[in-house]
CHARMM internal coordinates of N, CA and C (Angstrom, degrees):
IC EDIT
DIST 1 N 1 CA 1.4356
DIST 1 CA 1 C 1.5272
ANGL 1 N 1 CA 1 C 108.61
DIST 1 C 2 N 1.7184
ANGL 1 CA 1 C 2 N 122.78
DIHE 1 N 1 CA 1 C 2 N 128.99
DIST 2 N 2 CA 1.0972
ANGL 1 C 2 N 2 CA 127.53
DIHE 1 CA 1 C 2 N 2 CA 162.78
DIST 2 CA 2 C 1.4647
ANGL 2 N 2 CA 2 C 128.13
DIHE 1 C 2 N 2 CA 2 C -109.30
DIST 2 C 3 N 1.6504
ANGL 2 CA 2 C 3 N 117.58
DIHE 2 N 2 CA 2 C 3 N 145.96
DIST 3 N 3 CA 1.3010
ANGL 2 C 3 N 3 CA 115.82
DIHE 2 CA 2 C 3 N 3 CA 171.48
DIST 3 CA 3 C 1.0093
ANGL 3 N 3 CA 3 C 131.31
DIHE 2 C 3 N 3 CA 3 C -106.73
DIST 3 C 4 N 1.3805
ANGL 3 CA 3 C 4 N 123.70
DIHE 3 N 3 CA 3 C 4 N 161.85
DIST 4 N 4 CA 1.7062
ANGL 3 C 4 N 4 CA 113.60
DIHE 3 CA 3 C 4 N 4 CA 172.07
DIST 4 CA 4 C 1.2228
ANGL 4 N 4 CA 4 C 119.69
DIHE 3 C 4 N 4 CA 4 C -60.43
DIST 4 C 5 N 1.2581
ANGL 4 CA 4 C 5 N 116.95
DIHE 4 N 4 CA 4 C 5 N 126.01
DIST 5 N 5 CA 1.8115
ANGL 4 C 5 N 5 CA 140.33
DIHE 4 CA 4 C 5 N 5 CA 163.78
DIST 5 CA 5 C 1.9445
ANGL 5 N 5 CA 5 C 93.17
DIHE 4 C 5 N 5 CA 5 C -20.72
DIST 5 C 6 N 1.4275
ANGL 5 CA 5 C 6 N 101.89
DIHE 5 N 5 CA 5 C 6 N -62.71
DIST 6 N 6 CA 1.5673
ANGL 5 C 6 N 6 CA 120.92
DIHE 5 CA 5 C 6 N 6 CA -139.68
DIST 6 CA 6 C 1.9636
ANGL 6 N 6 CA 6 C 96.10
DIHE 5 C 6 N 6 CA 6 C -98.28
DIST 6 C 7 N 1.1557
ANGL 6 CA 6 C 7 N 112.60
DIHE 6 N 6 CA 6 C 7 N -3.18
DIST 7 N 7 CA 1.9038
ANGL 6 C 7 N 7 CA 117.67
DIHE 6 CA 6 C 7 N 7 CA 172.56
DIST 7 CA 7 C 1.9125
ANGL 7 N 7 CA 7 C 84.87
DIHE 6 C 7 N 7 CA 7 C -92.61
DIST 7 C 8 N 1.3798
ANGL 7 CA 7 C 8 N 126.60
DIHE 7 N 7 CA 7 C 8 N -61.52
DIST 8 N 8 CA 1.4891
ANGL 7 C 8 N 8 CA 115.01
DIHE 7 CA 7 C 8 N 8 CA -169.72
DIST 8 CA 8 C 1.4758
ANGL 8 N 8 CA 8 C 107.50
DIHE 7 C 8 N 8 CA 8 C -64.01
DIST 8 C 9 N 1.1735
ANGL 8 CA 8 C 9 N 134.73
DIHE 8 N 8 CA 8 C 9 N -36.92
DIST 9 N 9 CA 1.5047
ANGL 8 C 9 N 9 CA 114.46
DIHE 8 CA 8 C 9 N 9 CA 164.03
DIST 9 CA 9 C 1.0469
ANGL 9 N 9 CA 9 C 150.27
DIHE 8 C 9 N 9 CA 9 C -67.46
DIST 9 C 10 N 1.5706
ANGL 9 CA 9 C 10 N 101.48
DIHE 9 N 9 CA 9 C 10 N -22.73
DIST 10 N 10 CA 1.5146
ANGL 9 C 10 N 10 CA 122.35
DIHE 9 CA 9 C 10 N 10 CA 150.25
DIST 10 CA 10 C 1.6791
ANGL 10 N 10 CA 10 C 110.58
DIHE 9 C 10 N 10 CA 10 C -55.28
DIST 10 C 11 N 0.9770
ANGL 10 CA 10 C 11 N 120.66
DIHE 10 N 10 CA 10 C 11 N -54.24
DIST 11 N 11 CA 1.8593
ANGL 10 C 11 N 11 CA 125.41
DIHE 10 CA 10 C 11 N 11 CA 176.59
DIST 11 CA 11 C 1.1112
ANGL 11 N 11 CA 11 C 97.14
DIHE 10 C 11 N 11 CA 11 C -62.00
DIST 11 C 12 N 1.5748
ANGL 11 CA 11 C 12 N 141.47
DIHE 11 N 11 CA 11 C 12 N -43.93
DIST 12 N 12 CA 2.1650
ANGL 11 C 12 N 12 CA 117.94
DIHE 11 CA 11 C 12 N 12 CA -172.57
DIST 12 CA 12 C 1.2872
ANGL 12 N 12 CA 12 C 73.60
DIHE 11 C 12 N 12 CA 12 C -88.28
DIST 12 C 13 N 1.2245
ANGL 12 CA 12 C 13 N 159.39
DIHE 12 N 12 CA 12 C 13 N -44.94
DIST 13 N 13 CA 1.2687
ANGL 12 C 13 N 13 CA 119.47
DIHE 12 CA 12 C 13 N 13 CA -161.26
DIST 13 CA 13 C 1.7414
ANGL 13 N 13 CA 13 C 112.54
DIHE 12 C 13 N 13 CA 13 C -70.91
DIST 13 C 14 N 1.0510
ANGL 13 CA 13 C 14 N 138.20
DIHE 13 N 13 CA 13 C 14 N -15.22
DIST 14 N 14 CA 1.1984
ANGL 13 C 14 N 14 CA 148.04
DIHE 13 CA 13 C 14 N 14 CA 154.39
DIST 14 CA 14 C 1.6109
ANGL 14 N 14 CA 14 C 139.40
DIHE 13 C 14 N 14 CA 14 C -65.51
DIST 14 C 15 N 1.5832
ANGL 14 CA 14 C 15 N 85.93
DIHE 14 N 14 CA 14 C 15 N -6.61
DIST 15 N 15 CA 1.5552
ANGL 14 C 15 N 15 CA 109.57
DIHE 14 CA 14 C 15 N 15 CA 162.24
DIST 15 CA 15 C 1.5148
ANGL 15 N 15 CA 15 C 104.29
DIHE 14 C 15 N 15 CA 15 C -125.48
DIST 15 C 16 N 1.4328
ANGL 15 CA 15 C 16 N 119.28
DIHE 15 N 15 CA 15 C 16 N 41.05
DIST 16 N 16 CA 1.8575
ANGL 15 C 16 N 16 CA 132.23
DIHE 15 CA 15 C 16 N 16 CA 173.83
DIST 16 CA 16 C 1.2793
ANGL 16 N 16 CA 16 C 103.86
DIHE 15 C 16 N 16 CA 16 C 22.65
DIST 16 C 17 N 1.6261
ANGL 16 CA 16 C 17 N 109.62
DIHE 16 N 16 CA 16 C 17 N 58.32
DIST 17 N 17 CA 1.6882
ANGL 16 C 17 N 17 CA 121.23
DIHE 16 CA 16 C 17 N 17 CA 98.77
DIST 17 CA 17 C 1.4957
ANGL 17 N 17 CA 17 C 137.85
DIHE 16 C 17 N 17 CA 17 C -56.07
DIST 17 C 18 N 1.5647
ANGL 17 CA 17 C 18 N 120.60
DIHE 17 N 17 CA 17 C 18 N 120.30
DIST 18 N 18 CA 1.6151
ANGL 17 C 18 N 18 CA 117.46
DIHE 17 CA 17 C 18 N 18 CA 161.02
DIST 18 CA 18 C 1.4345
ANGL 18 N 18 CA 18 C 95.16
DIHE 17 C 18 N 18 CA 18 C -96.00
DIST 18 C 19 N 1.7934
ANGL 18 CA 18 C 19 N 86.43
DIHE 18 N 18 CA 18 C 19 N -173.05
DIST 19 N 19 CA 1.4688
ANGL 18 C 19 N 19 CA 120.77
DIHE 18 CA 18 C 19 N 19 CA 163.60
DIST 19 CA 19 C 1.2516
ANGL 19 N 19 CA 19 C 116.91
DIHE 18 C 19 N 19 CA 19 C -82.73
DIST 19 C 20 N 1.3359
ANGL 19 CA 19 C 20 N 121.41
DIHE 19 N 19 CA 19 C 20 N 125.56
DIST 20 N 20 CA 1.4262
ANGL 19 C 20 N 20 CA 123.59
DIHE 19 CA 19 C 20 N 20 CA -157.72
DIST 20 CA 20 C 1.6941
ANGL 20 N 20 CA 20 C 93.51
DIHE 19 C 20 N 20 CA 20 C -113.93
DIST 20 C 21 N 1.6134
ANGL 20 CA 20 C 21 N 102.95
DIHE 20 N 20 CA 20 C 21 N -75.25
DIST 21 N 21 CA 1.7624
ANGL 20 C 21 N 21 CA 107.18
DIHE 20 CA 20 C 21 N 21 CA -163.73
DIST 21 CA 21 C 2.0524
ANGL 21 N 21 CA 21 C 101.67
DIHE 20 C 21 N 21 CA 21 C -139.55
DIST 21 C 22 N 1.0927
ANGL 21 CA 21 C 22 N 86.73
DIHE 21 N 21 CA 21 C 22 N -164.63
DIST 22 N 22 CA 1.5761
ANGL 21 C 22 N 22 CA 76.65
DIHE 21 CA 21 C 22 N 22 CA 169.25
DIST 22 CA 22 C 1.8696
ANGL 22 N 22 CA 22 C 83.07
DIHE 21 C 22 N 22 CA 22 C 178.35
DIST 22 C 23 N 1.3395
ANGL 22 CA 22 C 23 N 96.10
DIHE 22 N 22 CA 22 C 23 N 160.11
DIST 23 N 23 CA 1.7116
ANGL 22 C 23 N 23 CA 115.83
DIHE 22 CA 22 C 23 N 23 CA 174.08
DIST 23 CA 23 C 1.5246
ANGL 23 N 23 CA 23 C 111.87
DIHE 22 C 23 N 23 CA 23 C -144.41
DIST 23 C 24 N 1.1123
ANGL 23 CA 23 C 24 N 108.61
DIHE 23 N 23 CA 23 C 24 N 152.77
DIST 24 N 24 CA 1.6424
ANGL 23 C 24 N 24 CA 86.74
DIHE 23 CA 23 C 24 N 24 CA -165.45
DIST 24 CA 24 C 1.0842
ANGL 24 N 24 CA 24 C 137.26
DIHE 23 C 24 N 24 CA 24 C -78.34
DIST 24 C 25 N 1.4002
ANGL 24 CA 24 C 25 N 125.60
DIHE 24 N 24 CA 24 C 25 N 41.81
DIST 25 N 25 CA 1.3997
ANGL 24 C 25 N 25 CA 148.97
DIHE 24 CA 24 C 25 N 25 CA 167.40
DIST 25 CA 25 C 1.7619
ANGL 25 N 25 CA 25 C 107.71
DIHE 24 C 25 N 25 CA 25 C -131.37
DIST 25 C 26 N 1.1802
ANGL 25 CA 25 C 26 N 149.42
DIHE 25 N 25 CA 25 C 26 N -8.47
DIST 26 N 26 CA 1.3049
ANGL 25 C 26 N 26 CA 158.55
DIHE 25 CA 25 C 26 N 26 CA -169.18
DIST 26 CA 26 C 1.3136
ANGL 26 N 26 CA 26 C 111.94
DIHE 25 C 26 N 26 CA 26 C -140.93
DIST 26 C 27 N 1.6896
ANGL 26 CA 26 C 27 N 115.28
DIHE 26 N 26 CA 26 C 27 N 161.13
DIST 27 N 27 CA 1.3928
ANGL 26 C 27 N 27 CA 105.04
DIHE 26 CA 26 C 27 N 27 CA 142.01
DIST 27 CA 27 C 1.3503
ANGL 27 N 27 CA 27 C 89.49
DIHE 26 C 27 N 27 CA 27 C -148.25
DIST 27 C 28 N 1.2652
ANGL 27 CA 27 C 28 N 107.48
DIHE 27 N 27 CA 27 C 28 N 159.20
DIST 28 N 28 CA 1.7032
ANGL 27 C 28 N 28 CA 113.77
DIHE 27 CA 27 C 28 N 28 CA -156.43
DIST 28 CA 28 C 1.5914
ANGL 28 N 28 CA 28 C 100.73
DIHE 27 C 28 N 28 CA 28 C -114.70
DIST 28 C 29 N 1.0770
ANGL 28 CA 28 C 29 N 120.26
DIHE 28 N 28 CA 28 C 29 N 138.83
DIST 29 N 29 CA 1.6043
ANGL 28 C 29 N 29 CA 120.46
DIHE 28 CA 28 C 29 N 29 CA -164.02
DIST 29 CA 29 C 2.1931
ANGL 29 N 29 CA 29 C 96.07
DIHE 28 C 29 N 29 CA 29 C -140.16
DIST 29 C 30 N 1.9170
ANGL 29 CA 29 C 30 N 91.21
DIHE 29 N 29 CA 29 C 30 N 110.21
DIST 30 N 30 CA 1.8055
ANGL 29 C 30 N 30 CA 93.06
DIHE 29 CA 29 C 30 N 30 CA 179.62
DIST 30 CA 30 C 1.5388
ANGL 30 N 30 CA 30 C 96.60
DIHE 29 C 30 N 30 CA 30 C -110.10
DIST 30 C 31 N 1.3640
ANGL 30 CA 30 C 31 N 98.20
DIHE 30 N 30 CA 30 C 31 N 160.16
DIST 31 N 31 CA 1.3469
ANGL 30 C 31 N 31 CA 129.96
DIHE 30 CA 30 C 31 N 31 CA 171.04
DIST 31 CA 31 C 1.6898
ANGL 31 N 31 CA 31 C 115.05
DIHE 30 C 31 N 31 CA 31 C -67.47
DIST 31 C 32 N 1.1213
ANGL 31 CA 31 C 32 N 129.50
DIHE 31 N 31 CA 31 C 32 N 114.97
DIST 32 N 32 CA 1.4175
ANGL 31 C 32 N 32 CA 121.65
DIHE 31 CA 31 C 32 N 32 CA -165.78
DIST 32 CA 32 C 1.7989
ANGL 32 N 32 CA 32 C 101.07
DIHE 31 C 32 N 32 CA 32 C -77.62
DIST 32 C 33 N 1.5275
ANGL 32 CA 32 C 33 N 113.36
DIHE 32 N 32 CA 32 C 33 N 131.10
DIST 33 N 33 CA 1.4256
ANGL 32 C 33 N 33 CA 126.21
DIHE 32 CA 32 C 33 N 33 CA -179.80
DIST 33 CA 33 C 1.8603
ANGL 33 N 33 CA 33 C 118.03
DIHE 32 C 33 N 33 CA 33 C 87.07
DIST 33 C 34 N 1.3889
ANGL 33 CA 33 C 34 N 84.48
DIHE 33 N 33 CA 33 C 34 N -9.03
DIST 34 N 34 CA 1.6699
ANGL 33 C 34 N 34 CA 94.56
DIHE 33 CA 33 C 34 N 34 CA 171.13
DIST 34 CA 34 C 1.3067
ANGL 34 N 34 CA 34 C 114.93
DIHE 33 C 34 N 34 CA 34 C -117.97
DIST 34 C 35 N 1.4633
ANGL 34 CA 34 C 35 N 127.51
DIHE 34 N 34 CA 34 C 35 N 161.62
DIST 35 N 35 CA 1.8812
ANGL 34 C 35 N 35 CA 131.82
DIHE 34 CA 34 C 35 N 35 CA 159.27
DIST 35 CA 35 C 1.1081
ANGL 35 N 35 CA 35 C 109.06
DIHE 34 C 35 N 35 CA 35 C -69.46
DIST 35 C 36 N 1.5827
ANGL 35 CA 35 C 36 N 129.41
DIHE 35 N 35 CA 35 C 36 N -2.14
DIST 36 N 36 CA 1.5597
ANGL 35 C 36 N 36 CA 121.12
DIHE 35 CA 35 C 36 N 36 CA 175.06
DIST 36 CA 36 C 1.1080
ANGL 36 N 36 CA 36 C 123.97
DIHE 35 C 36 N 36 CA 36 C -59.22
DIST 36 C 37 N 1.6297
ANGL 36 CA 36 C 37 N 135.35
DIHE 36 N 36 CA 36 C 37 N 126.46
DIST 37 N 37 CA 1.2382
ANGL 36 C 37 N 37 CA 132.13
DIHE 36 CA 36 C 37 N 37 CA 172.77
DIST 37 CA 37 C 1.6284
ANGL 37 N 37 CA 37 C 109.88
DIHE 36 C 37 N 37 CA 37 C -115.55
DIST 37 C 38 N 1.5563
ANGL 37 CA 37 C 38 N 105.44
DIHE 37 N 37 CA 37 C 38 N -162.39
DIST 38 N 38 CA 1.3532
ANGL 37 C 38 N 38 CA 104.93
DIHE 37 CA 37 C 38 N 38 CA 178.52
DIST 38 CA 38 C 1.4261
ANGL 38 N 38 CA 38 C 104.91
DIHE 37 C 38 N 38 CA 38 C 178.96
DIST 38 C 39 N 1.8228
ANGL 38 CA 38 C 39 N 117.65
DIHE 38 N 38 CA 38 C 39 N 113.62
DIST 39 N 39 CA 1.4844
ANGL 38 C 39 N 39 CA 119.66
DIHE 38 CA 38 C 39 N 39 CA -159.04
DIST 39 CA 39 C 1.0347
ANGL 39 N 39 CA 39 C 89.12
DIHE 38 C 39 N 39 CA 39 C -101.75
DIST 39 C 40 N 1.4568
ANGL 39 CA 39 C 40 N 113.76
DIHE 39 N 39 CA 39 C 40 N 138.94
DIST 40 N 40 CA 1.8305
ANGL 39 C 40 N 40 CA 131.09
DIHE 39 CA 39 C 40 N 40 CA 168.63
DIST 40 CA 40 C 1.2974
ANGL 40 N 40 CA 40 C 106.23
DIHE 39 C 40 N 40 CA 40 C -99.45
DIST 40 C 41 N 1.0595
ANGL 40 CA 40 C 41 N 136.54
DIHE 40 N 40 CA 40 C 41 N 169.09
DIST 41 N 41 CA 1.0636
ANGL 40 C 41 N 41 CA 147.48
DIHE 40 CA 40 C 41 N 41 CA 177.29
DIST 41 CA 41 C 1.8436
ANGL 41 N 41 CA 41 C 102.63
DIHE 40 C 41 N 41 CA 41 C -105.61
DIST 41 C 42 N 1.5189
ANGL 41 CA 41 C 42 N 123.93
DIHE 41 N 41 CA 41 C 42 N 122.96
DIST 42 N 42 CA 1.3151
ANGL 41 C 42 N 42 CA 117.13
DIHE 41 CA 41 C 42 N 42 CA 155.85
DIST 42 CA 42 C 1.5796
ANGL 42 N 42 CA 42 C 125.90
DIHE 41 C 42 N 42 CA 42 C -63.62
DIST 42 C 43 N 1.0962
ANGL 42 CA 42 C 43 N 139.61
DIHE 42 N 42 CA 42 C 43 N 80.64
DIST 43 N 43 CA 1.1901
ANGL 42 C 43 N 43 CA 164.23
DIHE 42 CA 42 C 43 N 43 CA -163.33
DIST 43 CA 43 C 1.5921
ANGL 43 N 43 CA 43 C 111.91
DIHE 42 C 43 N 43 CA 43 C -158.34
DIST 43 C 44 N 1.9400
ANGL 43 CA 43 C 44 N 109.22
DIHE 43 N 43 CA 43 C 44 N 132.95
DIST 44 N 44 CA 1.1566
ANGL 43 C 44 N 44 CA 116.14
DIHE 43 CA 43 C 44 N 44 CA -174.85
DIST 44 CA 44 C 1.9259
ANGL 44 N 44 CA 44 C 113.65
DIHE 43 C 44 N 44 CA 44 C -52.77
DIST 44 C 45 N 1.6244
ANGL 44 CA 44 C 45 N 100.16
DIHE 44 N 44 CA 44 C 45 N -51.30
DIST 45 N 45 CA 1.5013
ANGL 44 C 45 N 45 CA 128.16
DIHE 44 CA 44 C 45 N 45 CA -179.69
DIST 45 CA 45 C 1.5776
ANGL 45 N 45 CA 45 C 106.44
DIHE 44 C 45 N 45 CA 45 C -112.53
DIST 45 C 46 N 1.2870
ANGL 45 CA 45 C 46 N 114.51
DIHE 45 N 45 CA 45 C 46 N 129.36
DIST 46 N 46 CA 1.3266
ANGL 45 C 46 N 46 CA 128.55
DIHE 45 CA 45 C 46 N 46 CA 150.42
DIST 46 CA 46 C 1.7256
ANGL 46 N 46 CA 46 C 121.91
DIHE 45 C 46 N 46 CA 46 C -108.35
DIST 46 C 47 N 1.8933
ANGL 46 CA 46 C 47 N 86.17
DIHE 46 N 46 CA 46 C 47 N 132.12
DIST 47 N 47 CA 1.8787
ANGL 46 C 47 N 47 CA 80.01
DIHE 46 CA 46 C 47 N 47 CA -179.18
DIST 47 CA 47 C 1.5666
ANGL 47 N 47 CA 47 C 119.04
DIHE 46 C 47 N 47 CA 47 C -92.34
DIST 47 C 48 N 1.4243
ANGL 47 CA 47 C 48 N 96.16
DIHE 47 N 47 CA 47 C 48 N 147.84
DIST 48 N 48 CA 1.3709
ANGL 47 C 48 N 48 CA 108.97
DIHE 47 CA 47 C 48 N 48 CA 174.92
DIST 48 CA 48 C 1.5319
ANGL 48 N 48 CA 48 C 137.04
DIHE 47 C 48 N 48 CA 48 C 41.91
DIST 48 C 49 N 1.7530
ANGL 48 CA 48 C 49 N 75.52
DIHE 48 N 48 CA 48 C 49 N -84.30
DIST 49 N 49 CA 1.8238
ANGL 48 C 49 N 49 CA 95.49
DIHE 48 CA 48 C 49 N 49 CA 178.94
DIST 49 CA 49 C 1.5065
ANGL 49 N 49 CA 49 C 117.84
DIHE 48 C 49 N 49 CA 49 C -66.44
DIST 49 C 50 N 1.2716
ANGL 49 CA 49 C 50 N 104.81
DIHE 49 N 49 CA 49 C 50 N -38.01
DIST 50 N 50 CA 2.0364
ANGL 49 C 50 N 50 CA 112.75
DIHE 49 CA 49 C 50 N 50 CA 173.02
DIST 50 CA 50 C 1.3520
ANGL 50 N 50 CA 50 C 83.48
DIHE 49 C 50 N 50 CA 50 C -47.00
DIST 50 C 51 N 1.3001
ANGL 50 CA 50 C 51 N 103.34
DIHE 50 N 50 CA 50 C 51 N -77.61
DIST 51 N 51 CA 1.9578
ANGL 50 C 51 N 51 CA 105.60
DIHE 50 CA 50 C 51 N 51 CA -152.06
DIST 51 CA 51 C 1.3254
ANGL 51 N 51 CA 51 C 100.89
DIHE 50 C 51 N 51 CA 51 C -34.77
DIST 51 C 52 N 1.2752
ANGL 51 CA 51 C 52 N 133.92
DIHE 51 N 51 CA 51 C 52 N -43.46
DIST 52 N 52 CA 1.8631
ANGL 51 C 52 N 52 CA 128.37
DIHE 51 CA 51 C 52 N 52 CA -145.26
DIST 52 CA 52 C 1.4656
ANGL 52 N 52 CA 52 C 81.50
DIHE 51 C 52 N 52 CA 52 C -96.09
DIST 52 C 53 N 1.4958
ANGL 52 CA 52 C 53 N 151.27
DIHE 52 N 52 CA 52 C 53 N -59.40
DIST 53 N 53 CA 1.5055
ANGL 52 C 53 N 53 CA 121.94
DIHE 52 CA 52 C 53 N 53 CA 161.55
DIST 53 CA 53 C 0.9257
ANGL 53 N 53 CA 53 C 137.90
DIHE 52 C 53 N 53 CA 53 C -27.79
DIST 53 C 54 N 1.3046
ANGL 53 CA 53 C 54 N 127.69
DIHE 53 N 53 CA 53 C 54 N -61.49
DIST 54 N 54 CA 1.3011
ANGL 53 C 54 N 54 CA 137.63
DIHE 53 CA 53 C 54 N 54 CA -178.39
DIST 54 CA 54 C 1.9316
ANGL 54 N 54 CA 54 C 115.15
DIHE 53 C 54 N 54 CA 54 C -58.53
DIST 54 C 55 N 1.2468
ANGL 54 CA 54 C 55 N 95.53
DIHE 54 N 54 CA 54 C 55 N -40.30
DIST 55 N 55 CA 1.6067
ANGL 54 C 55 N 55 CA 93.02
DIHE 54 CA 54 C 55 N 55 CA -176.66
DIST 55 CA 55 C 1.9486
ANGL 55 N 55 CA 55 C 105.66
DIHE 54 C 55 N 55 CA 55 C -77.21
DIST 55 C 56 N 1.5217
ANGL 55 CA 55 C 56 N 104.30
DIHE 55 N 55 CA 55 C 56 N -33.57
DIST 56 N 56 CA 1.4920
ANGL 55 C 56 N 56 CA 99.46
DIHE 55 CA 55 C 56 N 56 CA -177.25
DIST 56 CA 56 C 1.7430
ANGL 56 N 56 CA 56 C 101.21
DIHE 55 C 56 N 56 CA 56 C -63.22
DIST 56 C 57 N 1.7701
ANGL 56 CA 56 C 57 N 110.91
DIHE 56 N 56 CA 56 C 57 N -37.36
DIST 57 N 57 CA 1.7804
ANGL 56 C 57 N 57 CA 89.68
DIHE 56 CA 56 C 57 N 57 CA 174.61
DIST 57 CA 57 C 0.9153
ANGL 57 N 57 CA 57 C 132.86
DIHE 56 C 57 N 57 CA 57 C -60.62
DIST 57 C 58 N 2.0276
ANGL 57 CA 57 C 58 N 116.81
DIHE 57 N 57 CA 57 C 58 N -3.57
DIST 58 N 58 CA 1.2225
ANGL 57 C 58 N 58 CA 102.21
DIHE 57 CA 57 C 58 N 58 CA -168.39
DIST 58 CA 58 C 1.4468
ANGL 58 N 58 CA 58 C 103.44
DIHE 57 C 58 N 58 CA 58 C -111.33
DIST 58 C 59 N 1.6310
ANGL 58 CA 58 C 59 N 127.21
DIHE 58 N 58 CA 58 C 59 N 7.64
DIST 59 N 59 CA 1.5278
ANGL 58 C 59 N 59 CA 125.90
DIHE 58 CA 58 C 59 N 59 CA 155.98
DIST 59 CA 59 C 1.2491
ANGL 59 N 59 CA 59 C 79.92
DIHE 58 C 59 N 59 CA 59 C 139.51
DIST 59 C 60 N 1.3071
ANGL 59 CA 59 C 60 N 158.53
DIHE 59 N 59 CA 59 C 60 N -6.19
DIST 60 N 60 CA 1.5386
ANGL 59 C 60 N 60 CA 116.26
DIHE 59 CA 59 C 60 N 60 CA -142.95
DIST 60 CA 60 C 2.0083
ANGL 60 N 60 CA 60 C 87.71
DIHE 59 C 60 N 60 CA 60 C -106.13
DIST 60 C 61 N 1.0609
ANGL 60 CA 60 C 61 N 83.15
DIHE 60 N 60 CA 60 C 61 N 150.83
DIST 61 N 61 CA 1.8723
ANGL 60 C 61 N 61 CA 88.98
DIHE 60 CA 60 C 61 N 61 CA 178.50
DIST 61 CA 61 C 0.9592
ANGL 61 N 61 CA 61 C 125.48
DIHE 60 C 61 N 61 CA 61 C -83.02
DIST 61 C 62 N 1.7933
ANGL 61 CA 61 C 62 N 145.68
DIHE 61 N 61 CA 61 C 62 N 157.88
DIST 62 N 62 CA 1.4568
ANGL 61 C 62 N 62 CA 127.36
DIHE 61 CA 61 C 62 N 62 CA -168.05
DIST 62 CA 62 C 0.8683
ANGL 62 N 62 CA 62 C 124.57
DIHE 61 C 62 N 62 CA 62 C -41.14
DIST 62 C 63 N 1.6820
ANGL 62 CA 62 C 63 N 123.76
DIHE 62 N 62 CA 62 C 63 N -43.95
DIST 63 N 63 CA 1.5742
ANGL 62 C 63 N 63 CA 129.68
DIHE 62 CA 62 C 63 N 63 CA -170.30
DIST 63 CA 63 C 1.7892
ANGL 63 N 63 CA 63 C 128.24
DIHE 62 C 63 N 63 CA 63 C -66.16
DIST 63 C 64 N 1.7100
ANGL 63 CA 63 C 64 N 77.57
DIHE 63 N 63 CA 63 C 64 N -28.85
DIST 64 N 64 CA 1.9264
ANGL 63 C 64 N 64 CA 86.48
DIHE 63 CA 63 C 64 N 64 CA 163.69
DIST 64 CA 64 C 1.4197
ANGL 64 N 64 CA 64 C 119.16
DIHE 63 C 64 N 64 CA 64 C -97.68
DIST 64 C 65 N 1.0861
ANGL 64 CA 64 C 65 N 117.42
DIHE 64 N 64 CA 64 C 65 N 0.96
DIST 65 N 65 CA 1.5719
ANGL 64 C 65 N 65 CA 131.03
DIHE 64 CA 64 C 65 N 65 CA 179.55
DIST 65 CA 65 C 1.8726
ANGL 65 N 65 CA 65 C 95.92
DIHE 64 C 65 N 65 CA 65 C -89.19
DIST 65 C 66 N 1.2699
ANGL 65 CA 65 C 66 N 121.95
DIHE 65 N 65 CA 65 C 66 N -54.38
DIST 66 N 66 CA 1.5873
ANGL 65 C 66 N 66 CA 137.45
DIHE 65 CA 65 C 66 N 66 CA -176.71
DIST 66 CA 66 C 1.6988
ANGL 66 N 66 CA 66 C 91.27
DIHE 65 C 66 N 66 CA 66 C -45.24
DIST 66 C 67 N 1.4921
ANGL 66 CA 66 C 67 N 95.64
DIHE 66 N 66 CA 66 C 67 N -66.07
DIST 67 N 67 CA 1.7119
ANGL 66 C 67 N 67 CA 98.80
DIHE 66 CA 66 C 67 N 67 CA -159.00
DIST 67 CA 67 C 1.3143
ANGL 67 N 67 CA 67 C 109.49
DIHE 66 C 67 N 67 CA 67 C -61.49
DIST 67 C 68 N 2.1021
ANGL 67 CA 67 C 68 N 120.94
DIHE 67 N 67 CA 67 C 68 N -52.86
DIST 68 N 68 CA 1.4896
ANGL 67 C 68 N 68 CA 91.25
DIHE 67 CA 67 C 68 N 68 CA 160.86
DIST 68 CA 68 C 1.5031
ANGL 68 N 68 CA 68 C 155.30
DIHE 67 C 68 N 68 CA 68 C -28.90
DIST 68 C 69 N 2.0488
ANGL 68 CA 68 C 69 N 104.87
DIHE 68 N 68 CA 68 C 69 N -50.70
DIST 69 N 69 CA 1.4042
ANGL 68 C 69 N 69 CA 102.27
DIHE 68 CA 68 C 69 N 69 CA 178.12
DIST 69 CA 69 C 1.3852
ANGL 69 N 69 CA 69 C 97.22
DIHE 68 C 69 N 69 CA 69 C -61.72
DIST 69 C 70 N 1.7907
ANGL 69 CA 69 C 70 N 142.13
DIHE 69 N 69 CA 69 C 70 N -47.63
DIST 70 N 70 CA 1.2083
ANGL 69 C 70 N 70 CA 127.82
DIHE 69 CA 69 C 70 N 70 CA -165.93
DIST 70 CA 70 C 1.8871
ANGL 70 N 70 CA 70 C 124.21
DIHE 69 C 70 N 70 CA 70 C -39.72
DIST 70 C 71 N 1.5964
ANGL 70 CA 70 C 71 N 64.68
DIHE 70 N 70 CA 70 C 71 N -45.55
DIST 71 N 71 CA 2.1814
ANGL 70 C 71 N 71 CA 69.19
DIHE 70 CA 70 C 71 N 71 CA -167.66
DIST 71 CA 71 C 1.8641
ANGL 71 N 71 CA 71 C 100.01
DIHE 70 C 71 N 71 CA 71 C -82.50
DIST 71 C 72 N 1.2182
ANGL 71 CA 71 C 72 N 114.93
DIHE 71 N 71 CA 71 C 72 N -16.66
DIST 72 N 72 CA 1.9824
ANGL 71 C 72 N 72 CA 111.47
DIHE 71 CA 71 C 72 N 72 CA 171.93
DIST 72 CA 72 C 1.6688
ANGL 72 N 72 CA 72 C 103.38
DIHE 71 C 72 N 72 CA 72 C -63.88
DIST 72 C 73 N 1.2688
ANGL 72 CA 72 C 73 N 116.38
DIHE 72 N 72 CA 72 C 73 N -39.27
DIST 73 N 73 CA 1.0639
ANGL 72 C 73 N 73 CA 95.97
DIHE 72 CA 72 C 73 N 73 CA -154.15
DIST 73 CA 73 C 1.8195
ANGL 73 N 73 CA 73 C 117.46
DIHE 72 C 73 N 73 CA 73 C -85.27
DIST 73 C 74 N 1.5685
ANGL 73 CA 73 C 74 N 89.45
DIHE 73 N 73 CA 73 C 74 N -9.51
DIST 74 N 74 CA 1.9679
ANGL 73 C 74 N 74 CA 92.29
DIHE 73 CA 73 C 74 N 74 CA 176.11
DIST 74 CA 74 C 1.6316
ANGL 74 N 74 CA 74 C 98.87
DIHE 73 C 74 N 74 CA 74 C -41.67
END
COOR INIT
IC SEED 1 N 1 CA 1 C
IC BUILD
């Protein structure tokens, strides 16, 4: 199962992630007032497992990580 690139950035950006940098394989998204970051992958769809990394780096805990993929994948 894959998700949209642009539904998981909308969600770290909803846990205040910006746009930080990007290289042309990444773009790196920090937490304003913290060293927290969070590398995306440039790809239209990411599967699964990216998504459930990427959102746990950006704080959210299993149960809000579960319910995101639930409601992405309608």
């Amino acid at each position: 199962m894959t998700i949209s690139r642009e539904q998981v950035i909308n969600r770290i950006g909803d846990a205040g992630f910006k746009y930080h940098s990007e290289t042309k394989r990444v773009e790196l998204y920090r937490k304003r007032g913290t060293q927290d970051y969070v590398v995306v992958p440039r790809h239209d769809r990411l599967p699964e497992t990216a998504v459930r990394i990427i959102l746990r780096q950006a704080g959210l805990n299993p149960r809000q990580v579960d319910e995101f993929i639930a409601g992405a994948v309608k």
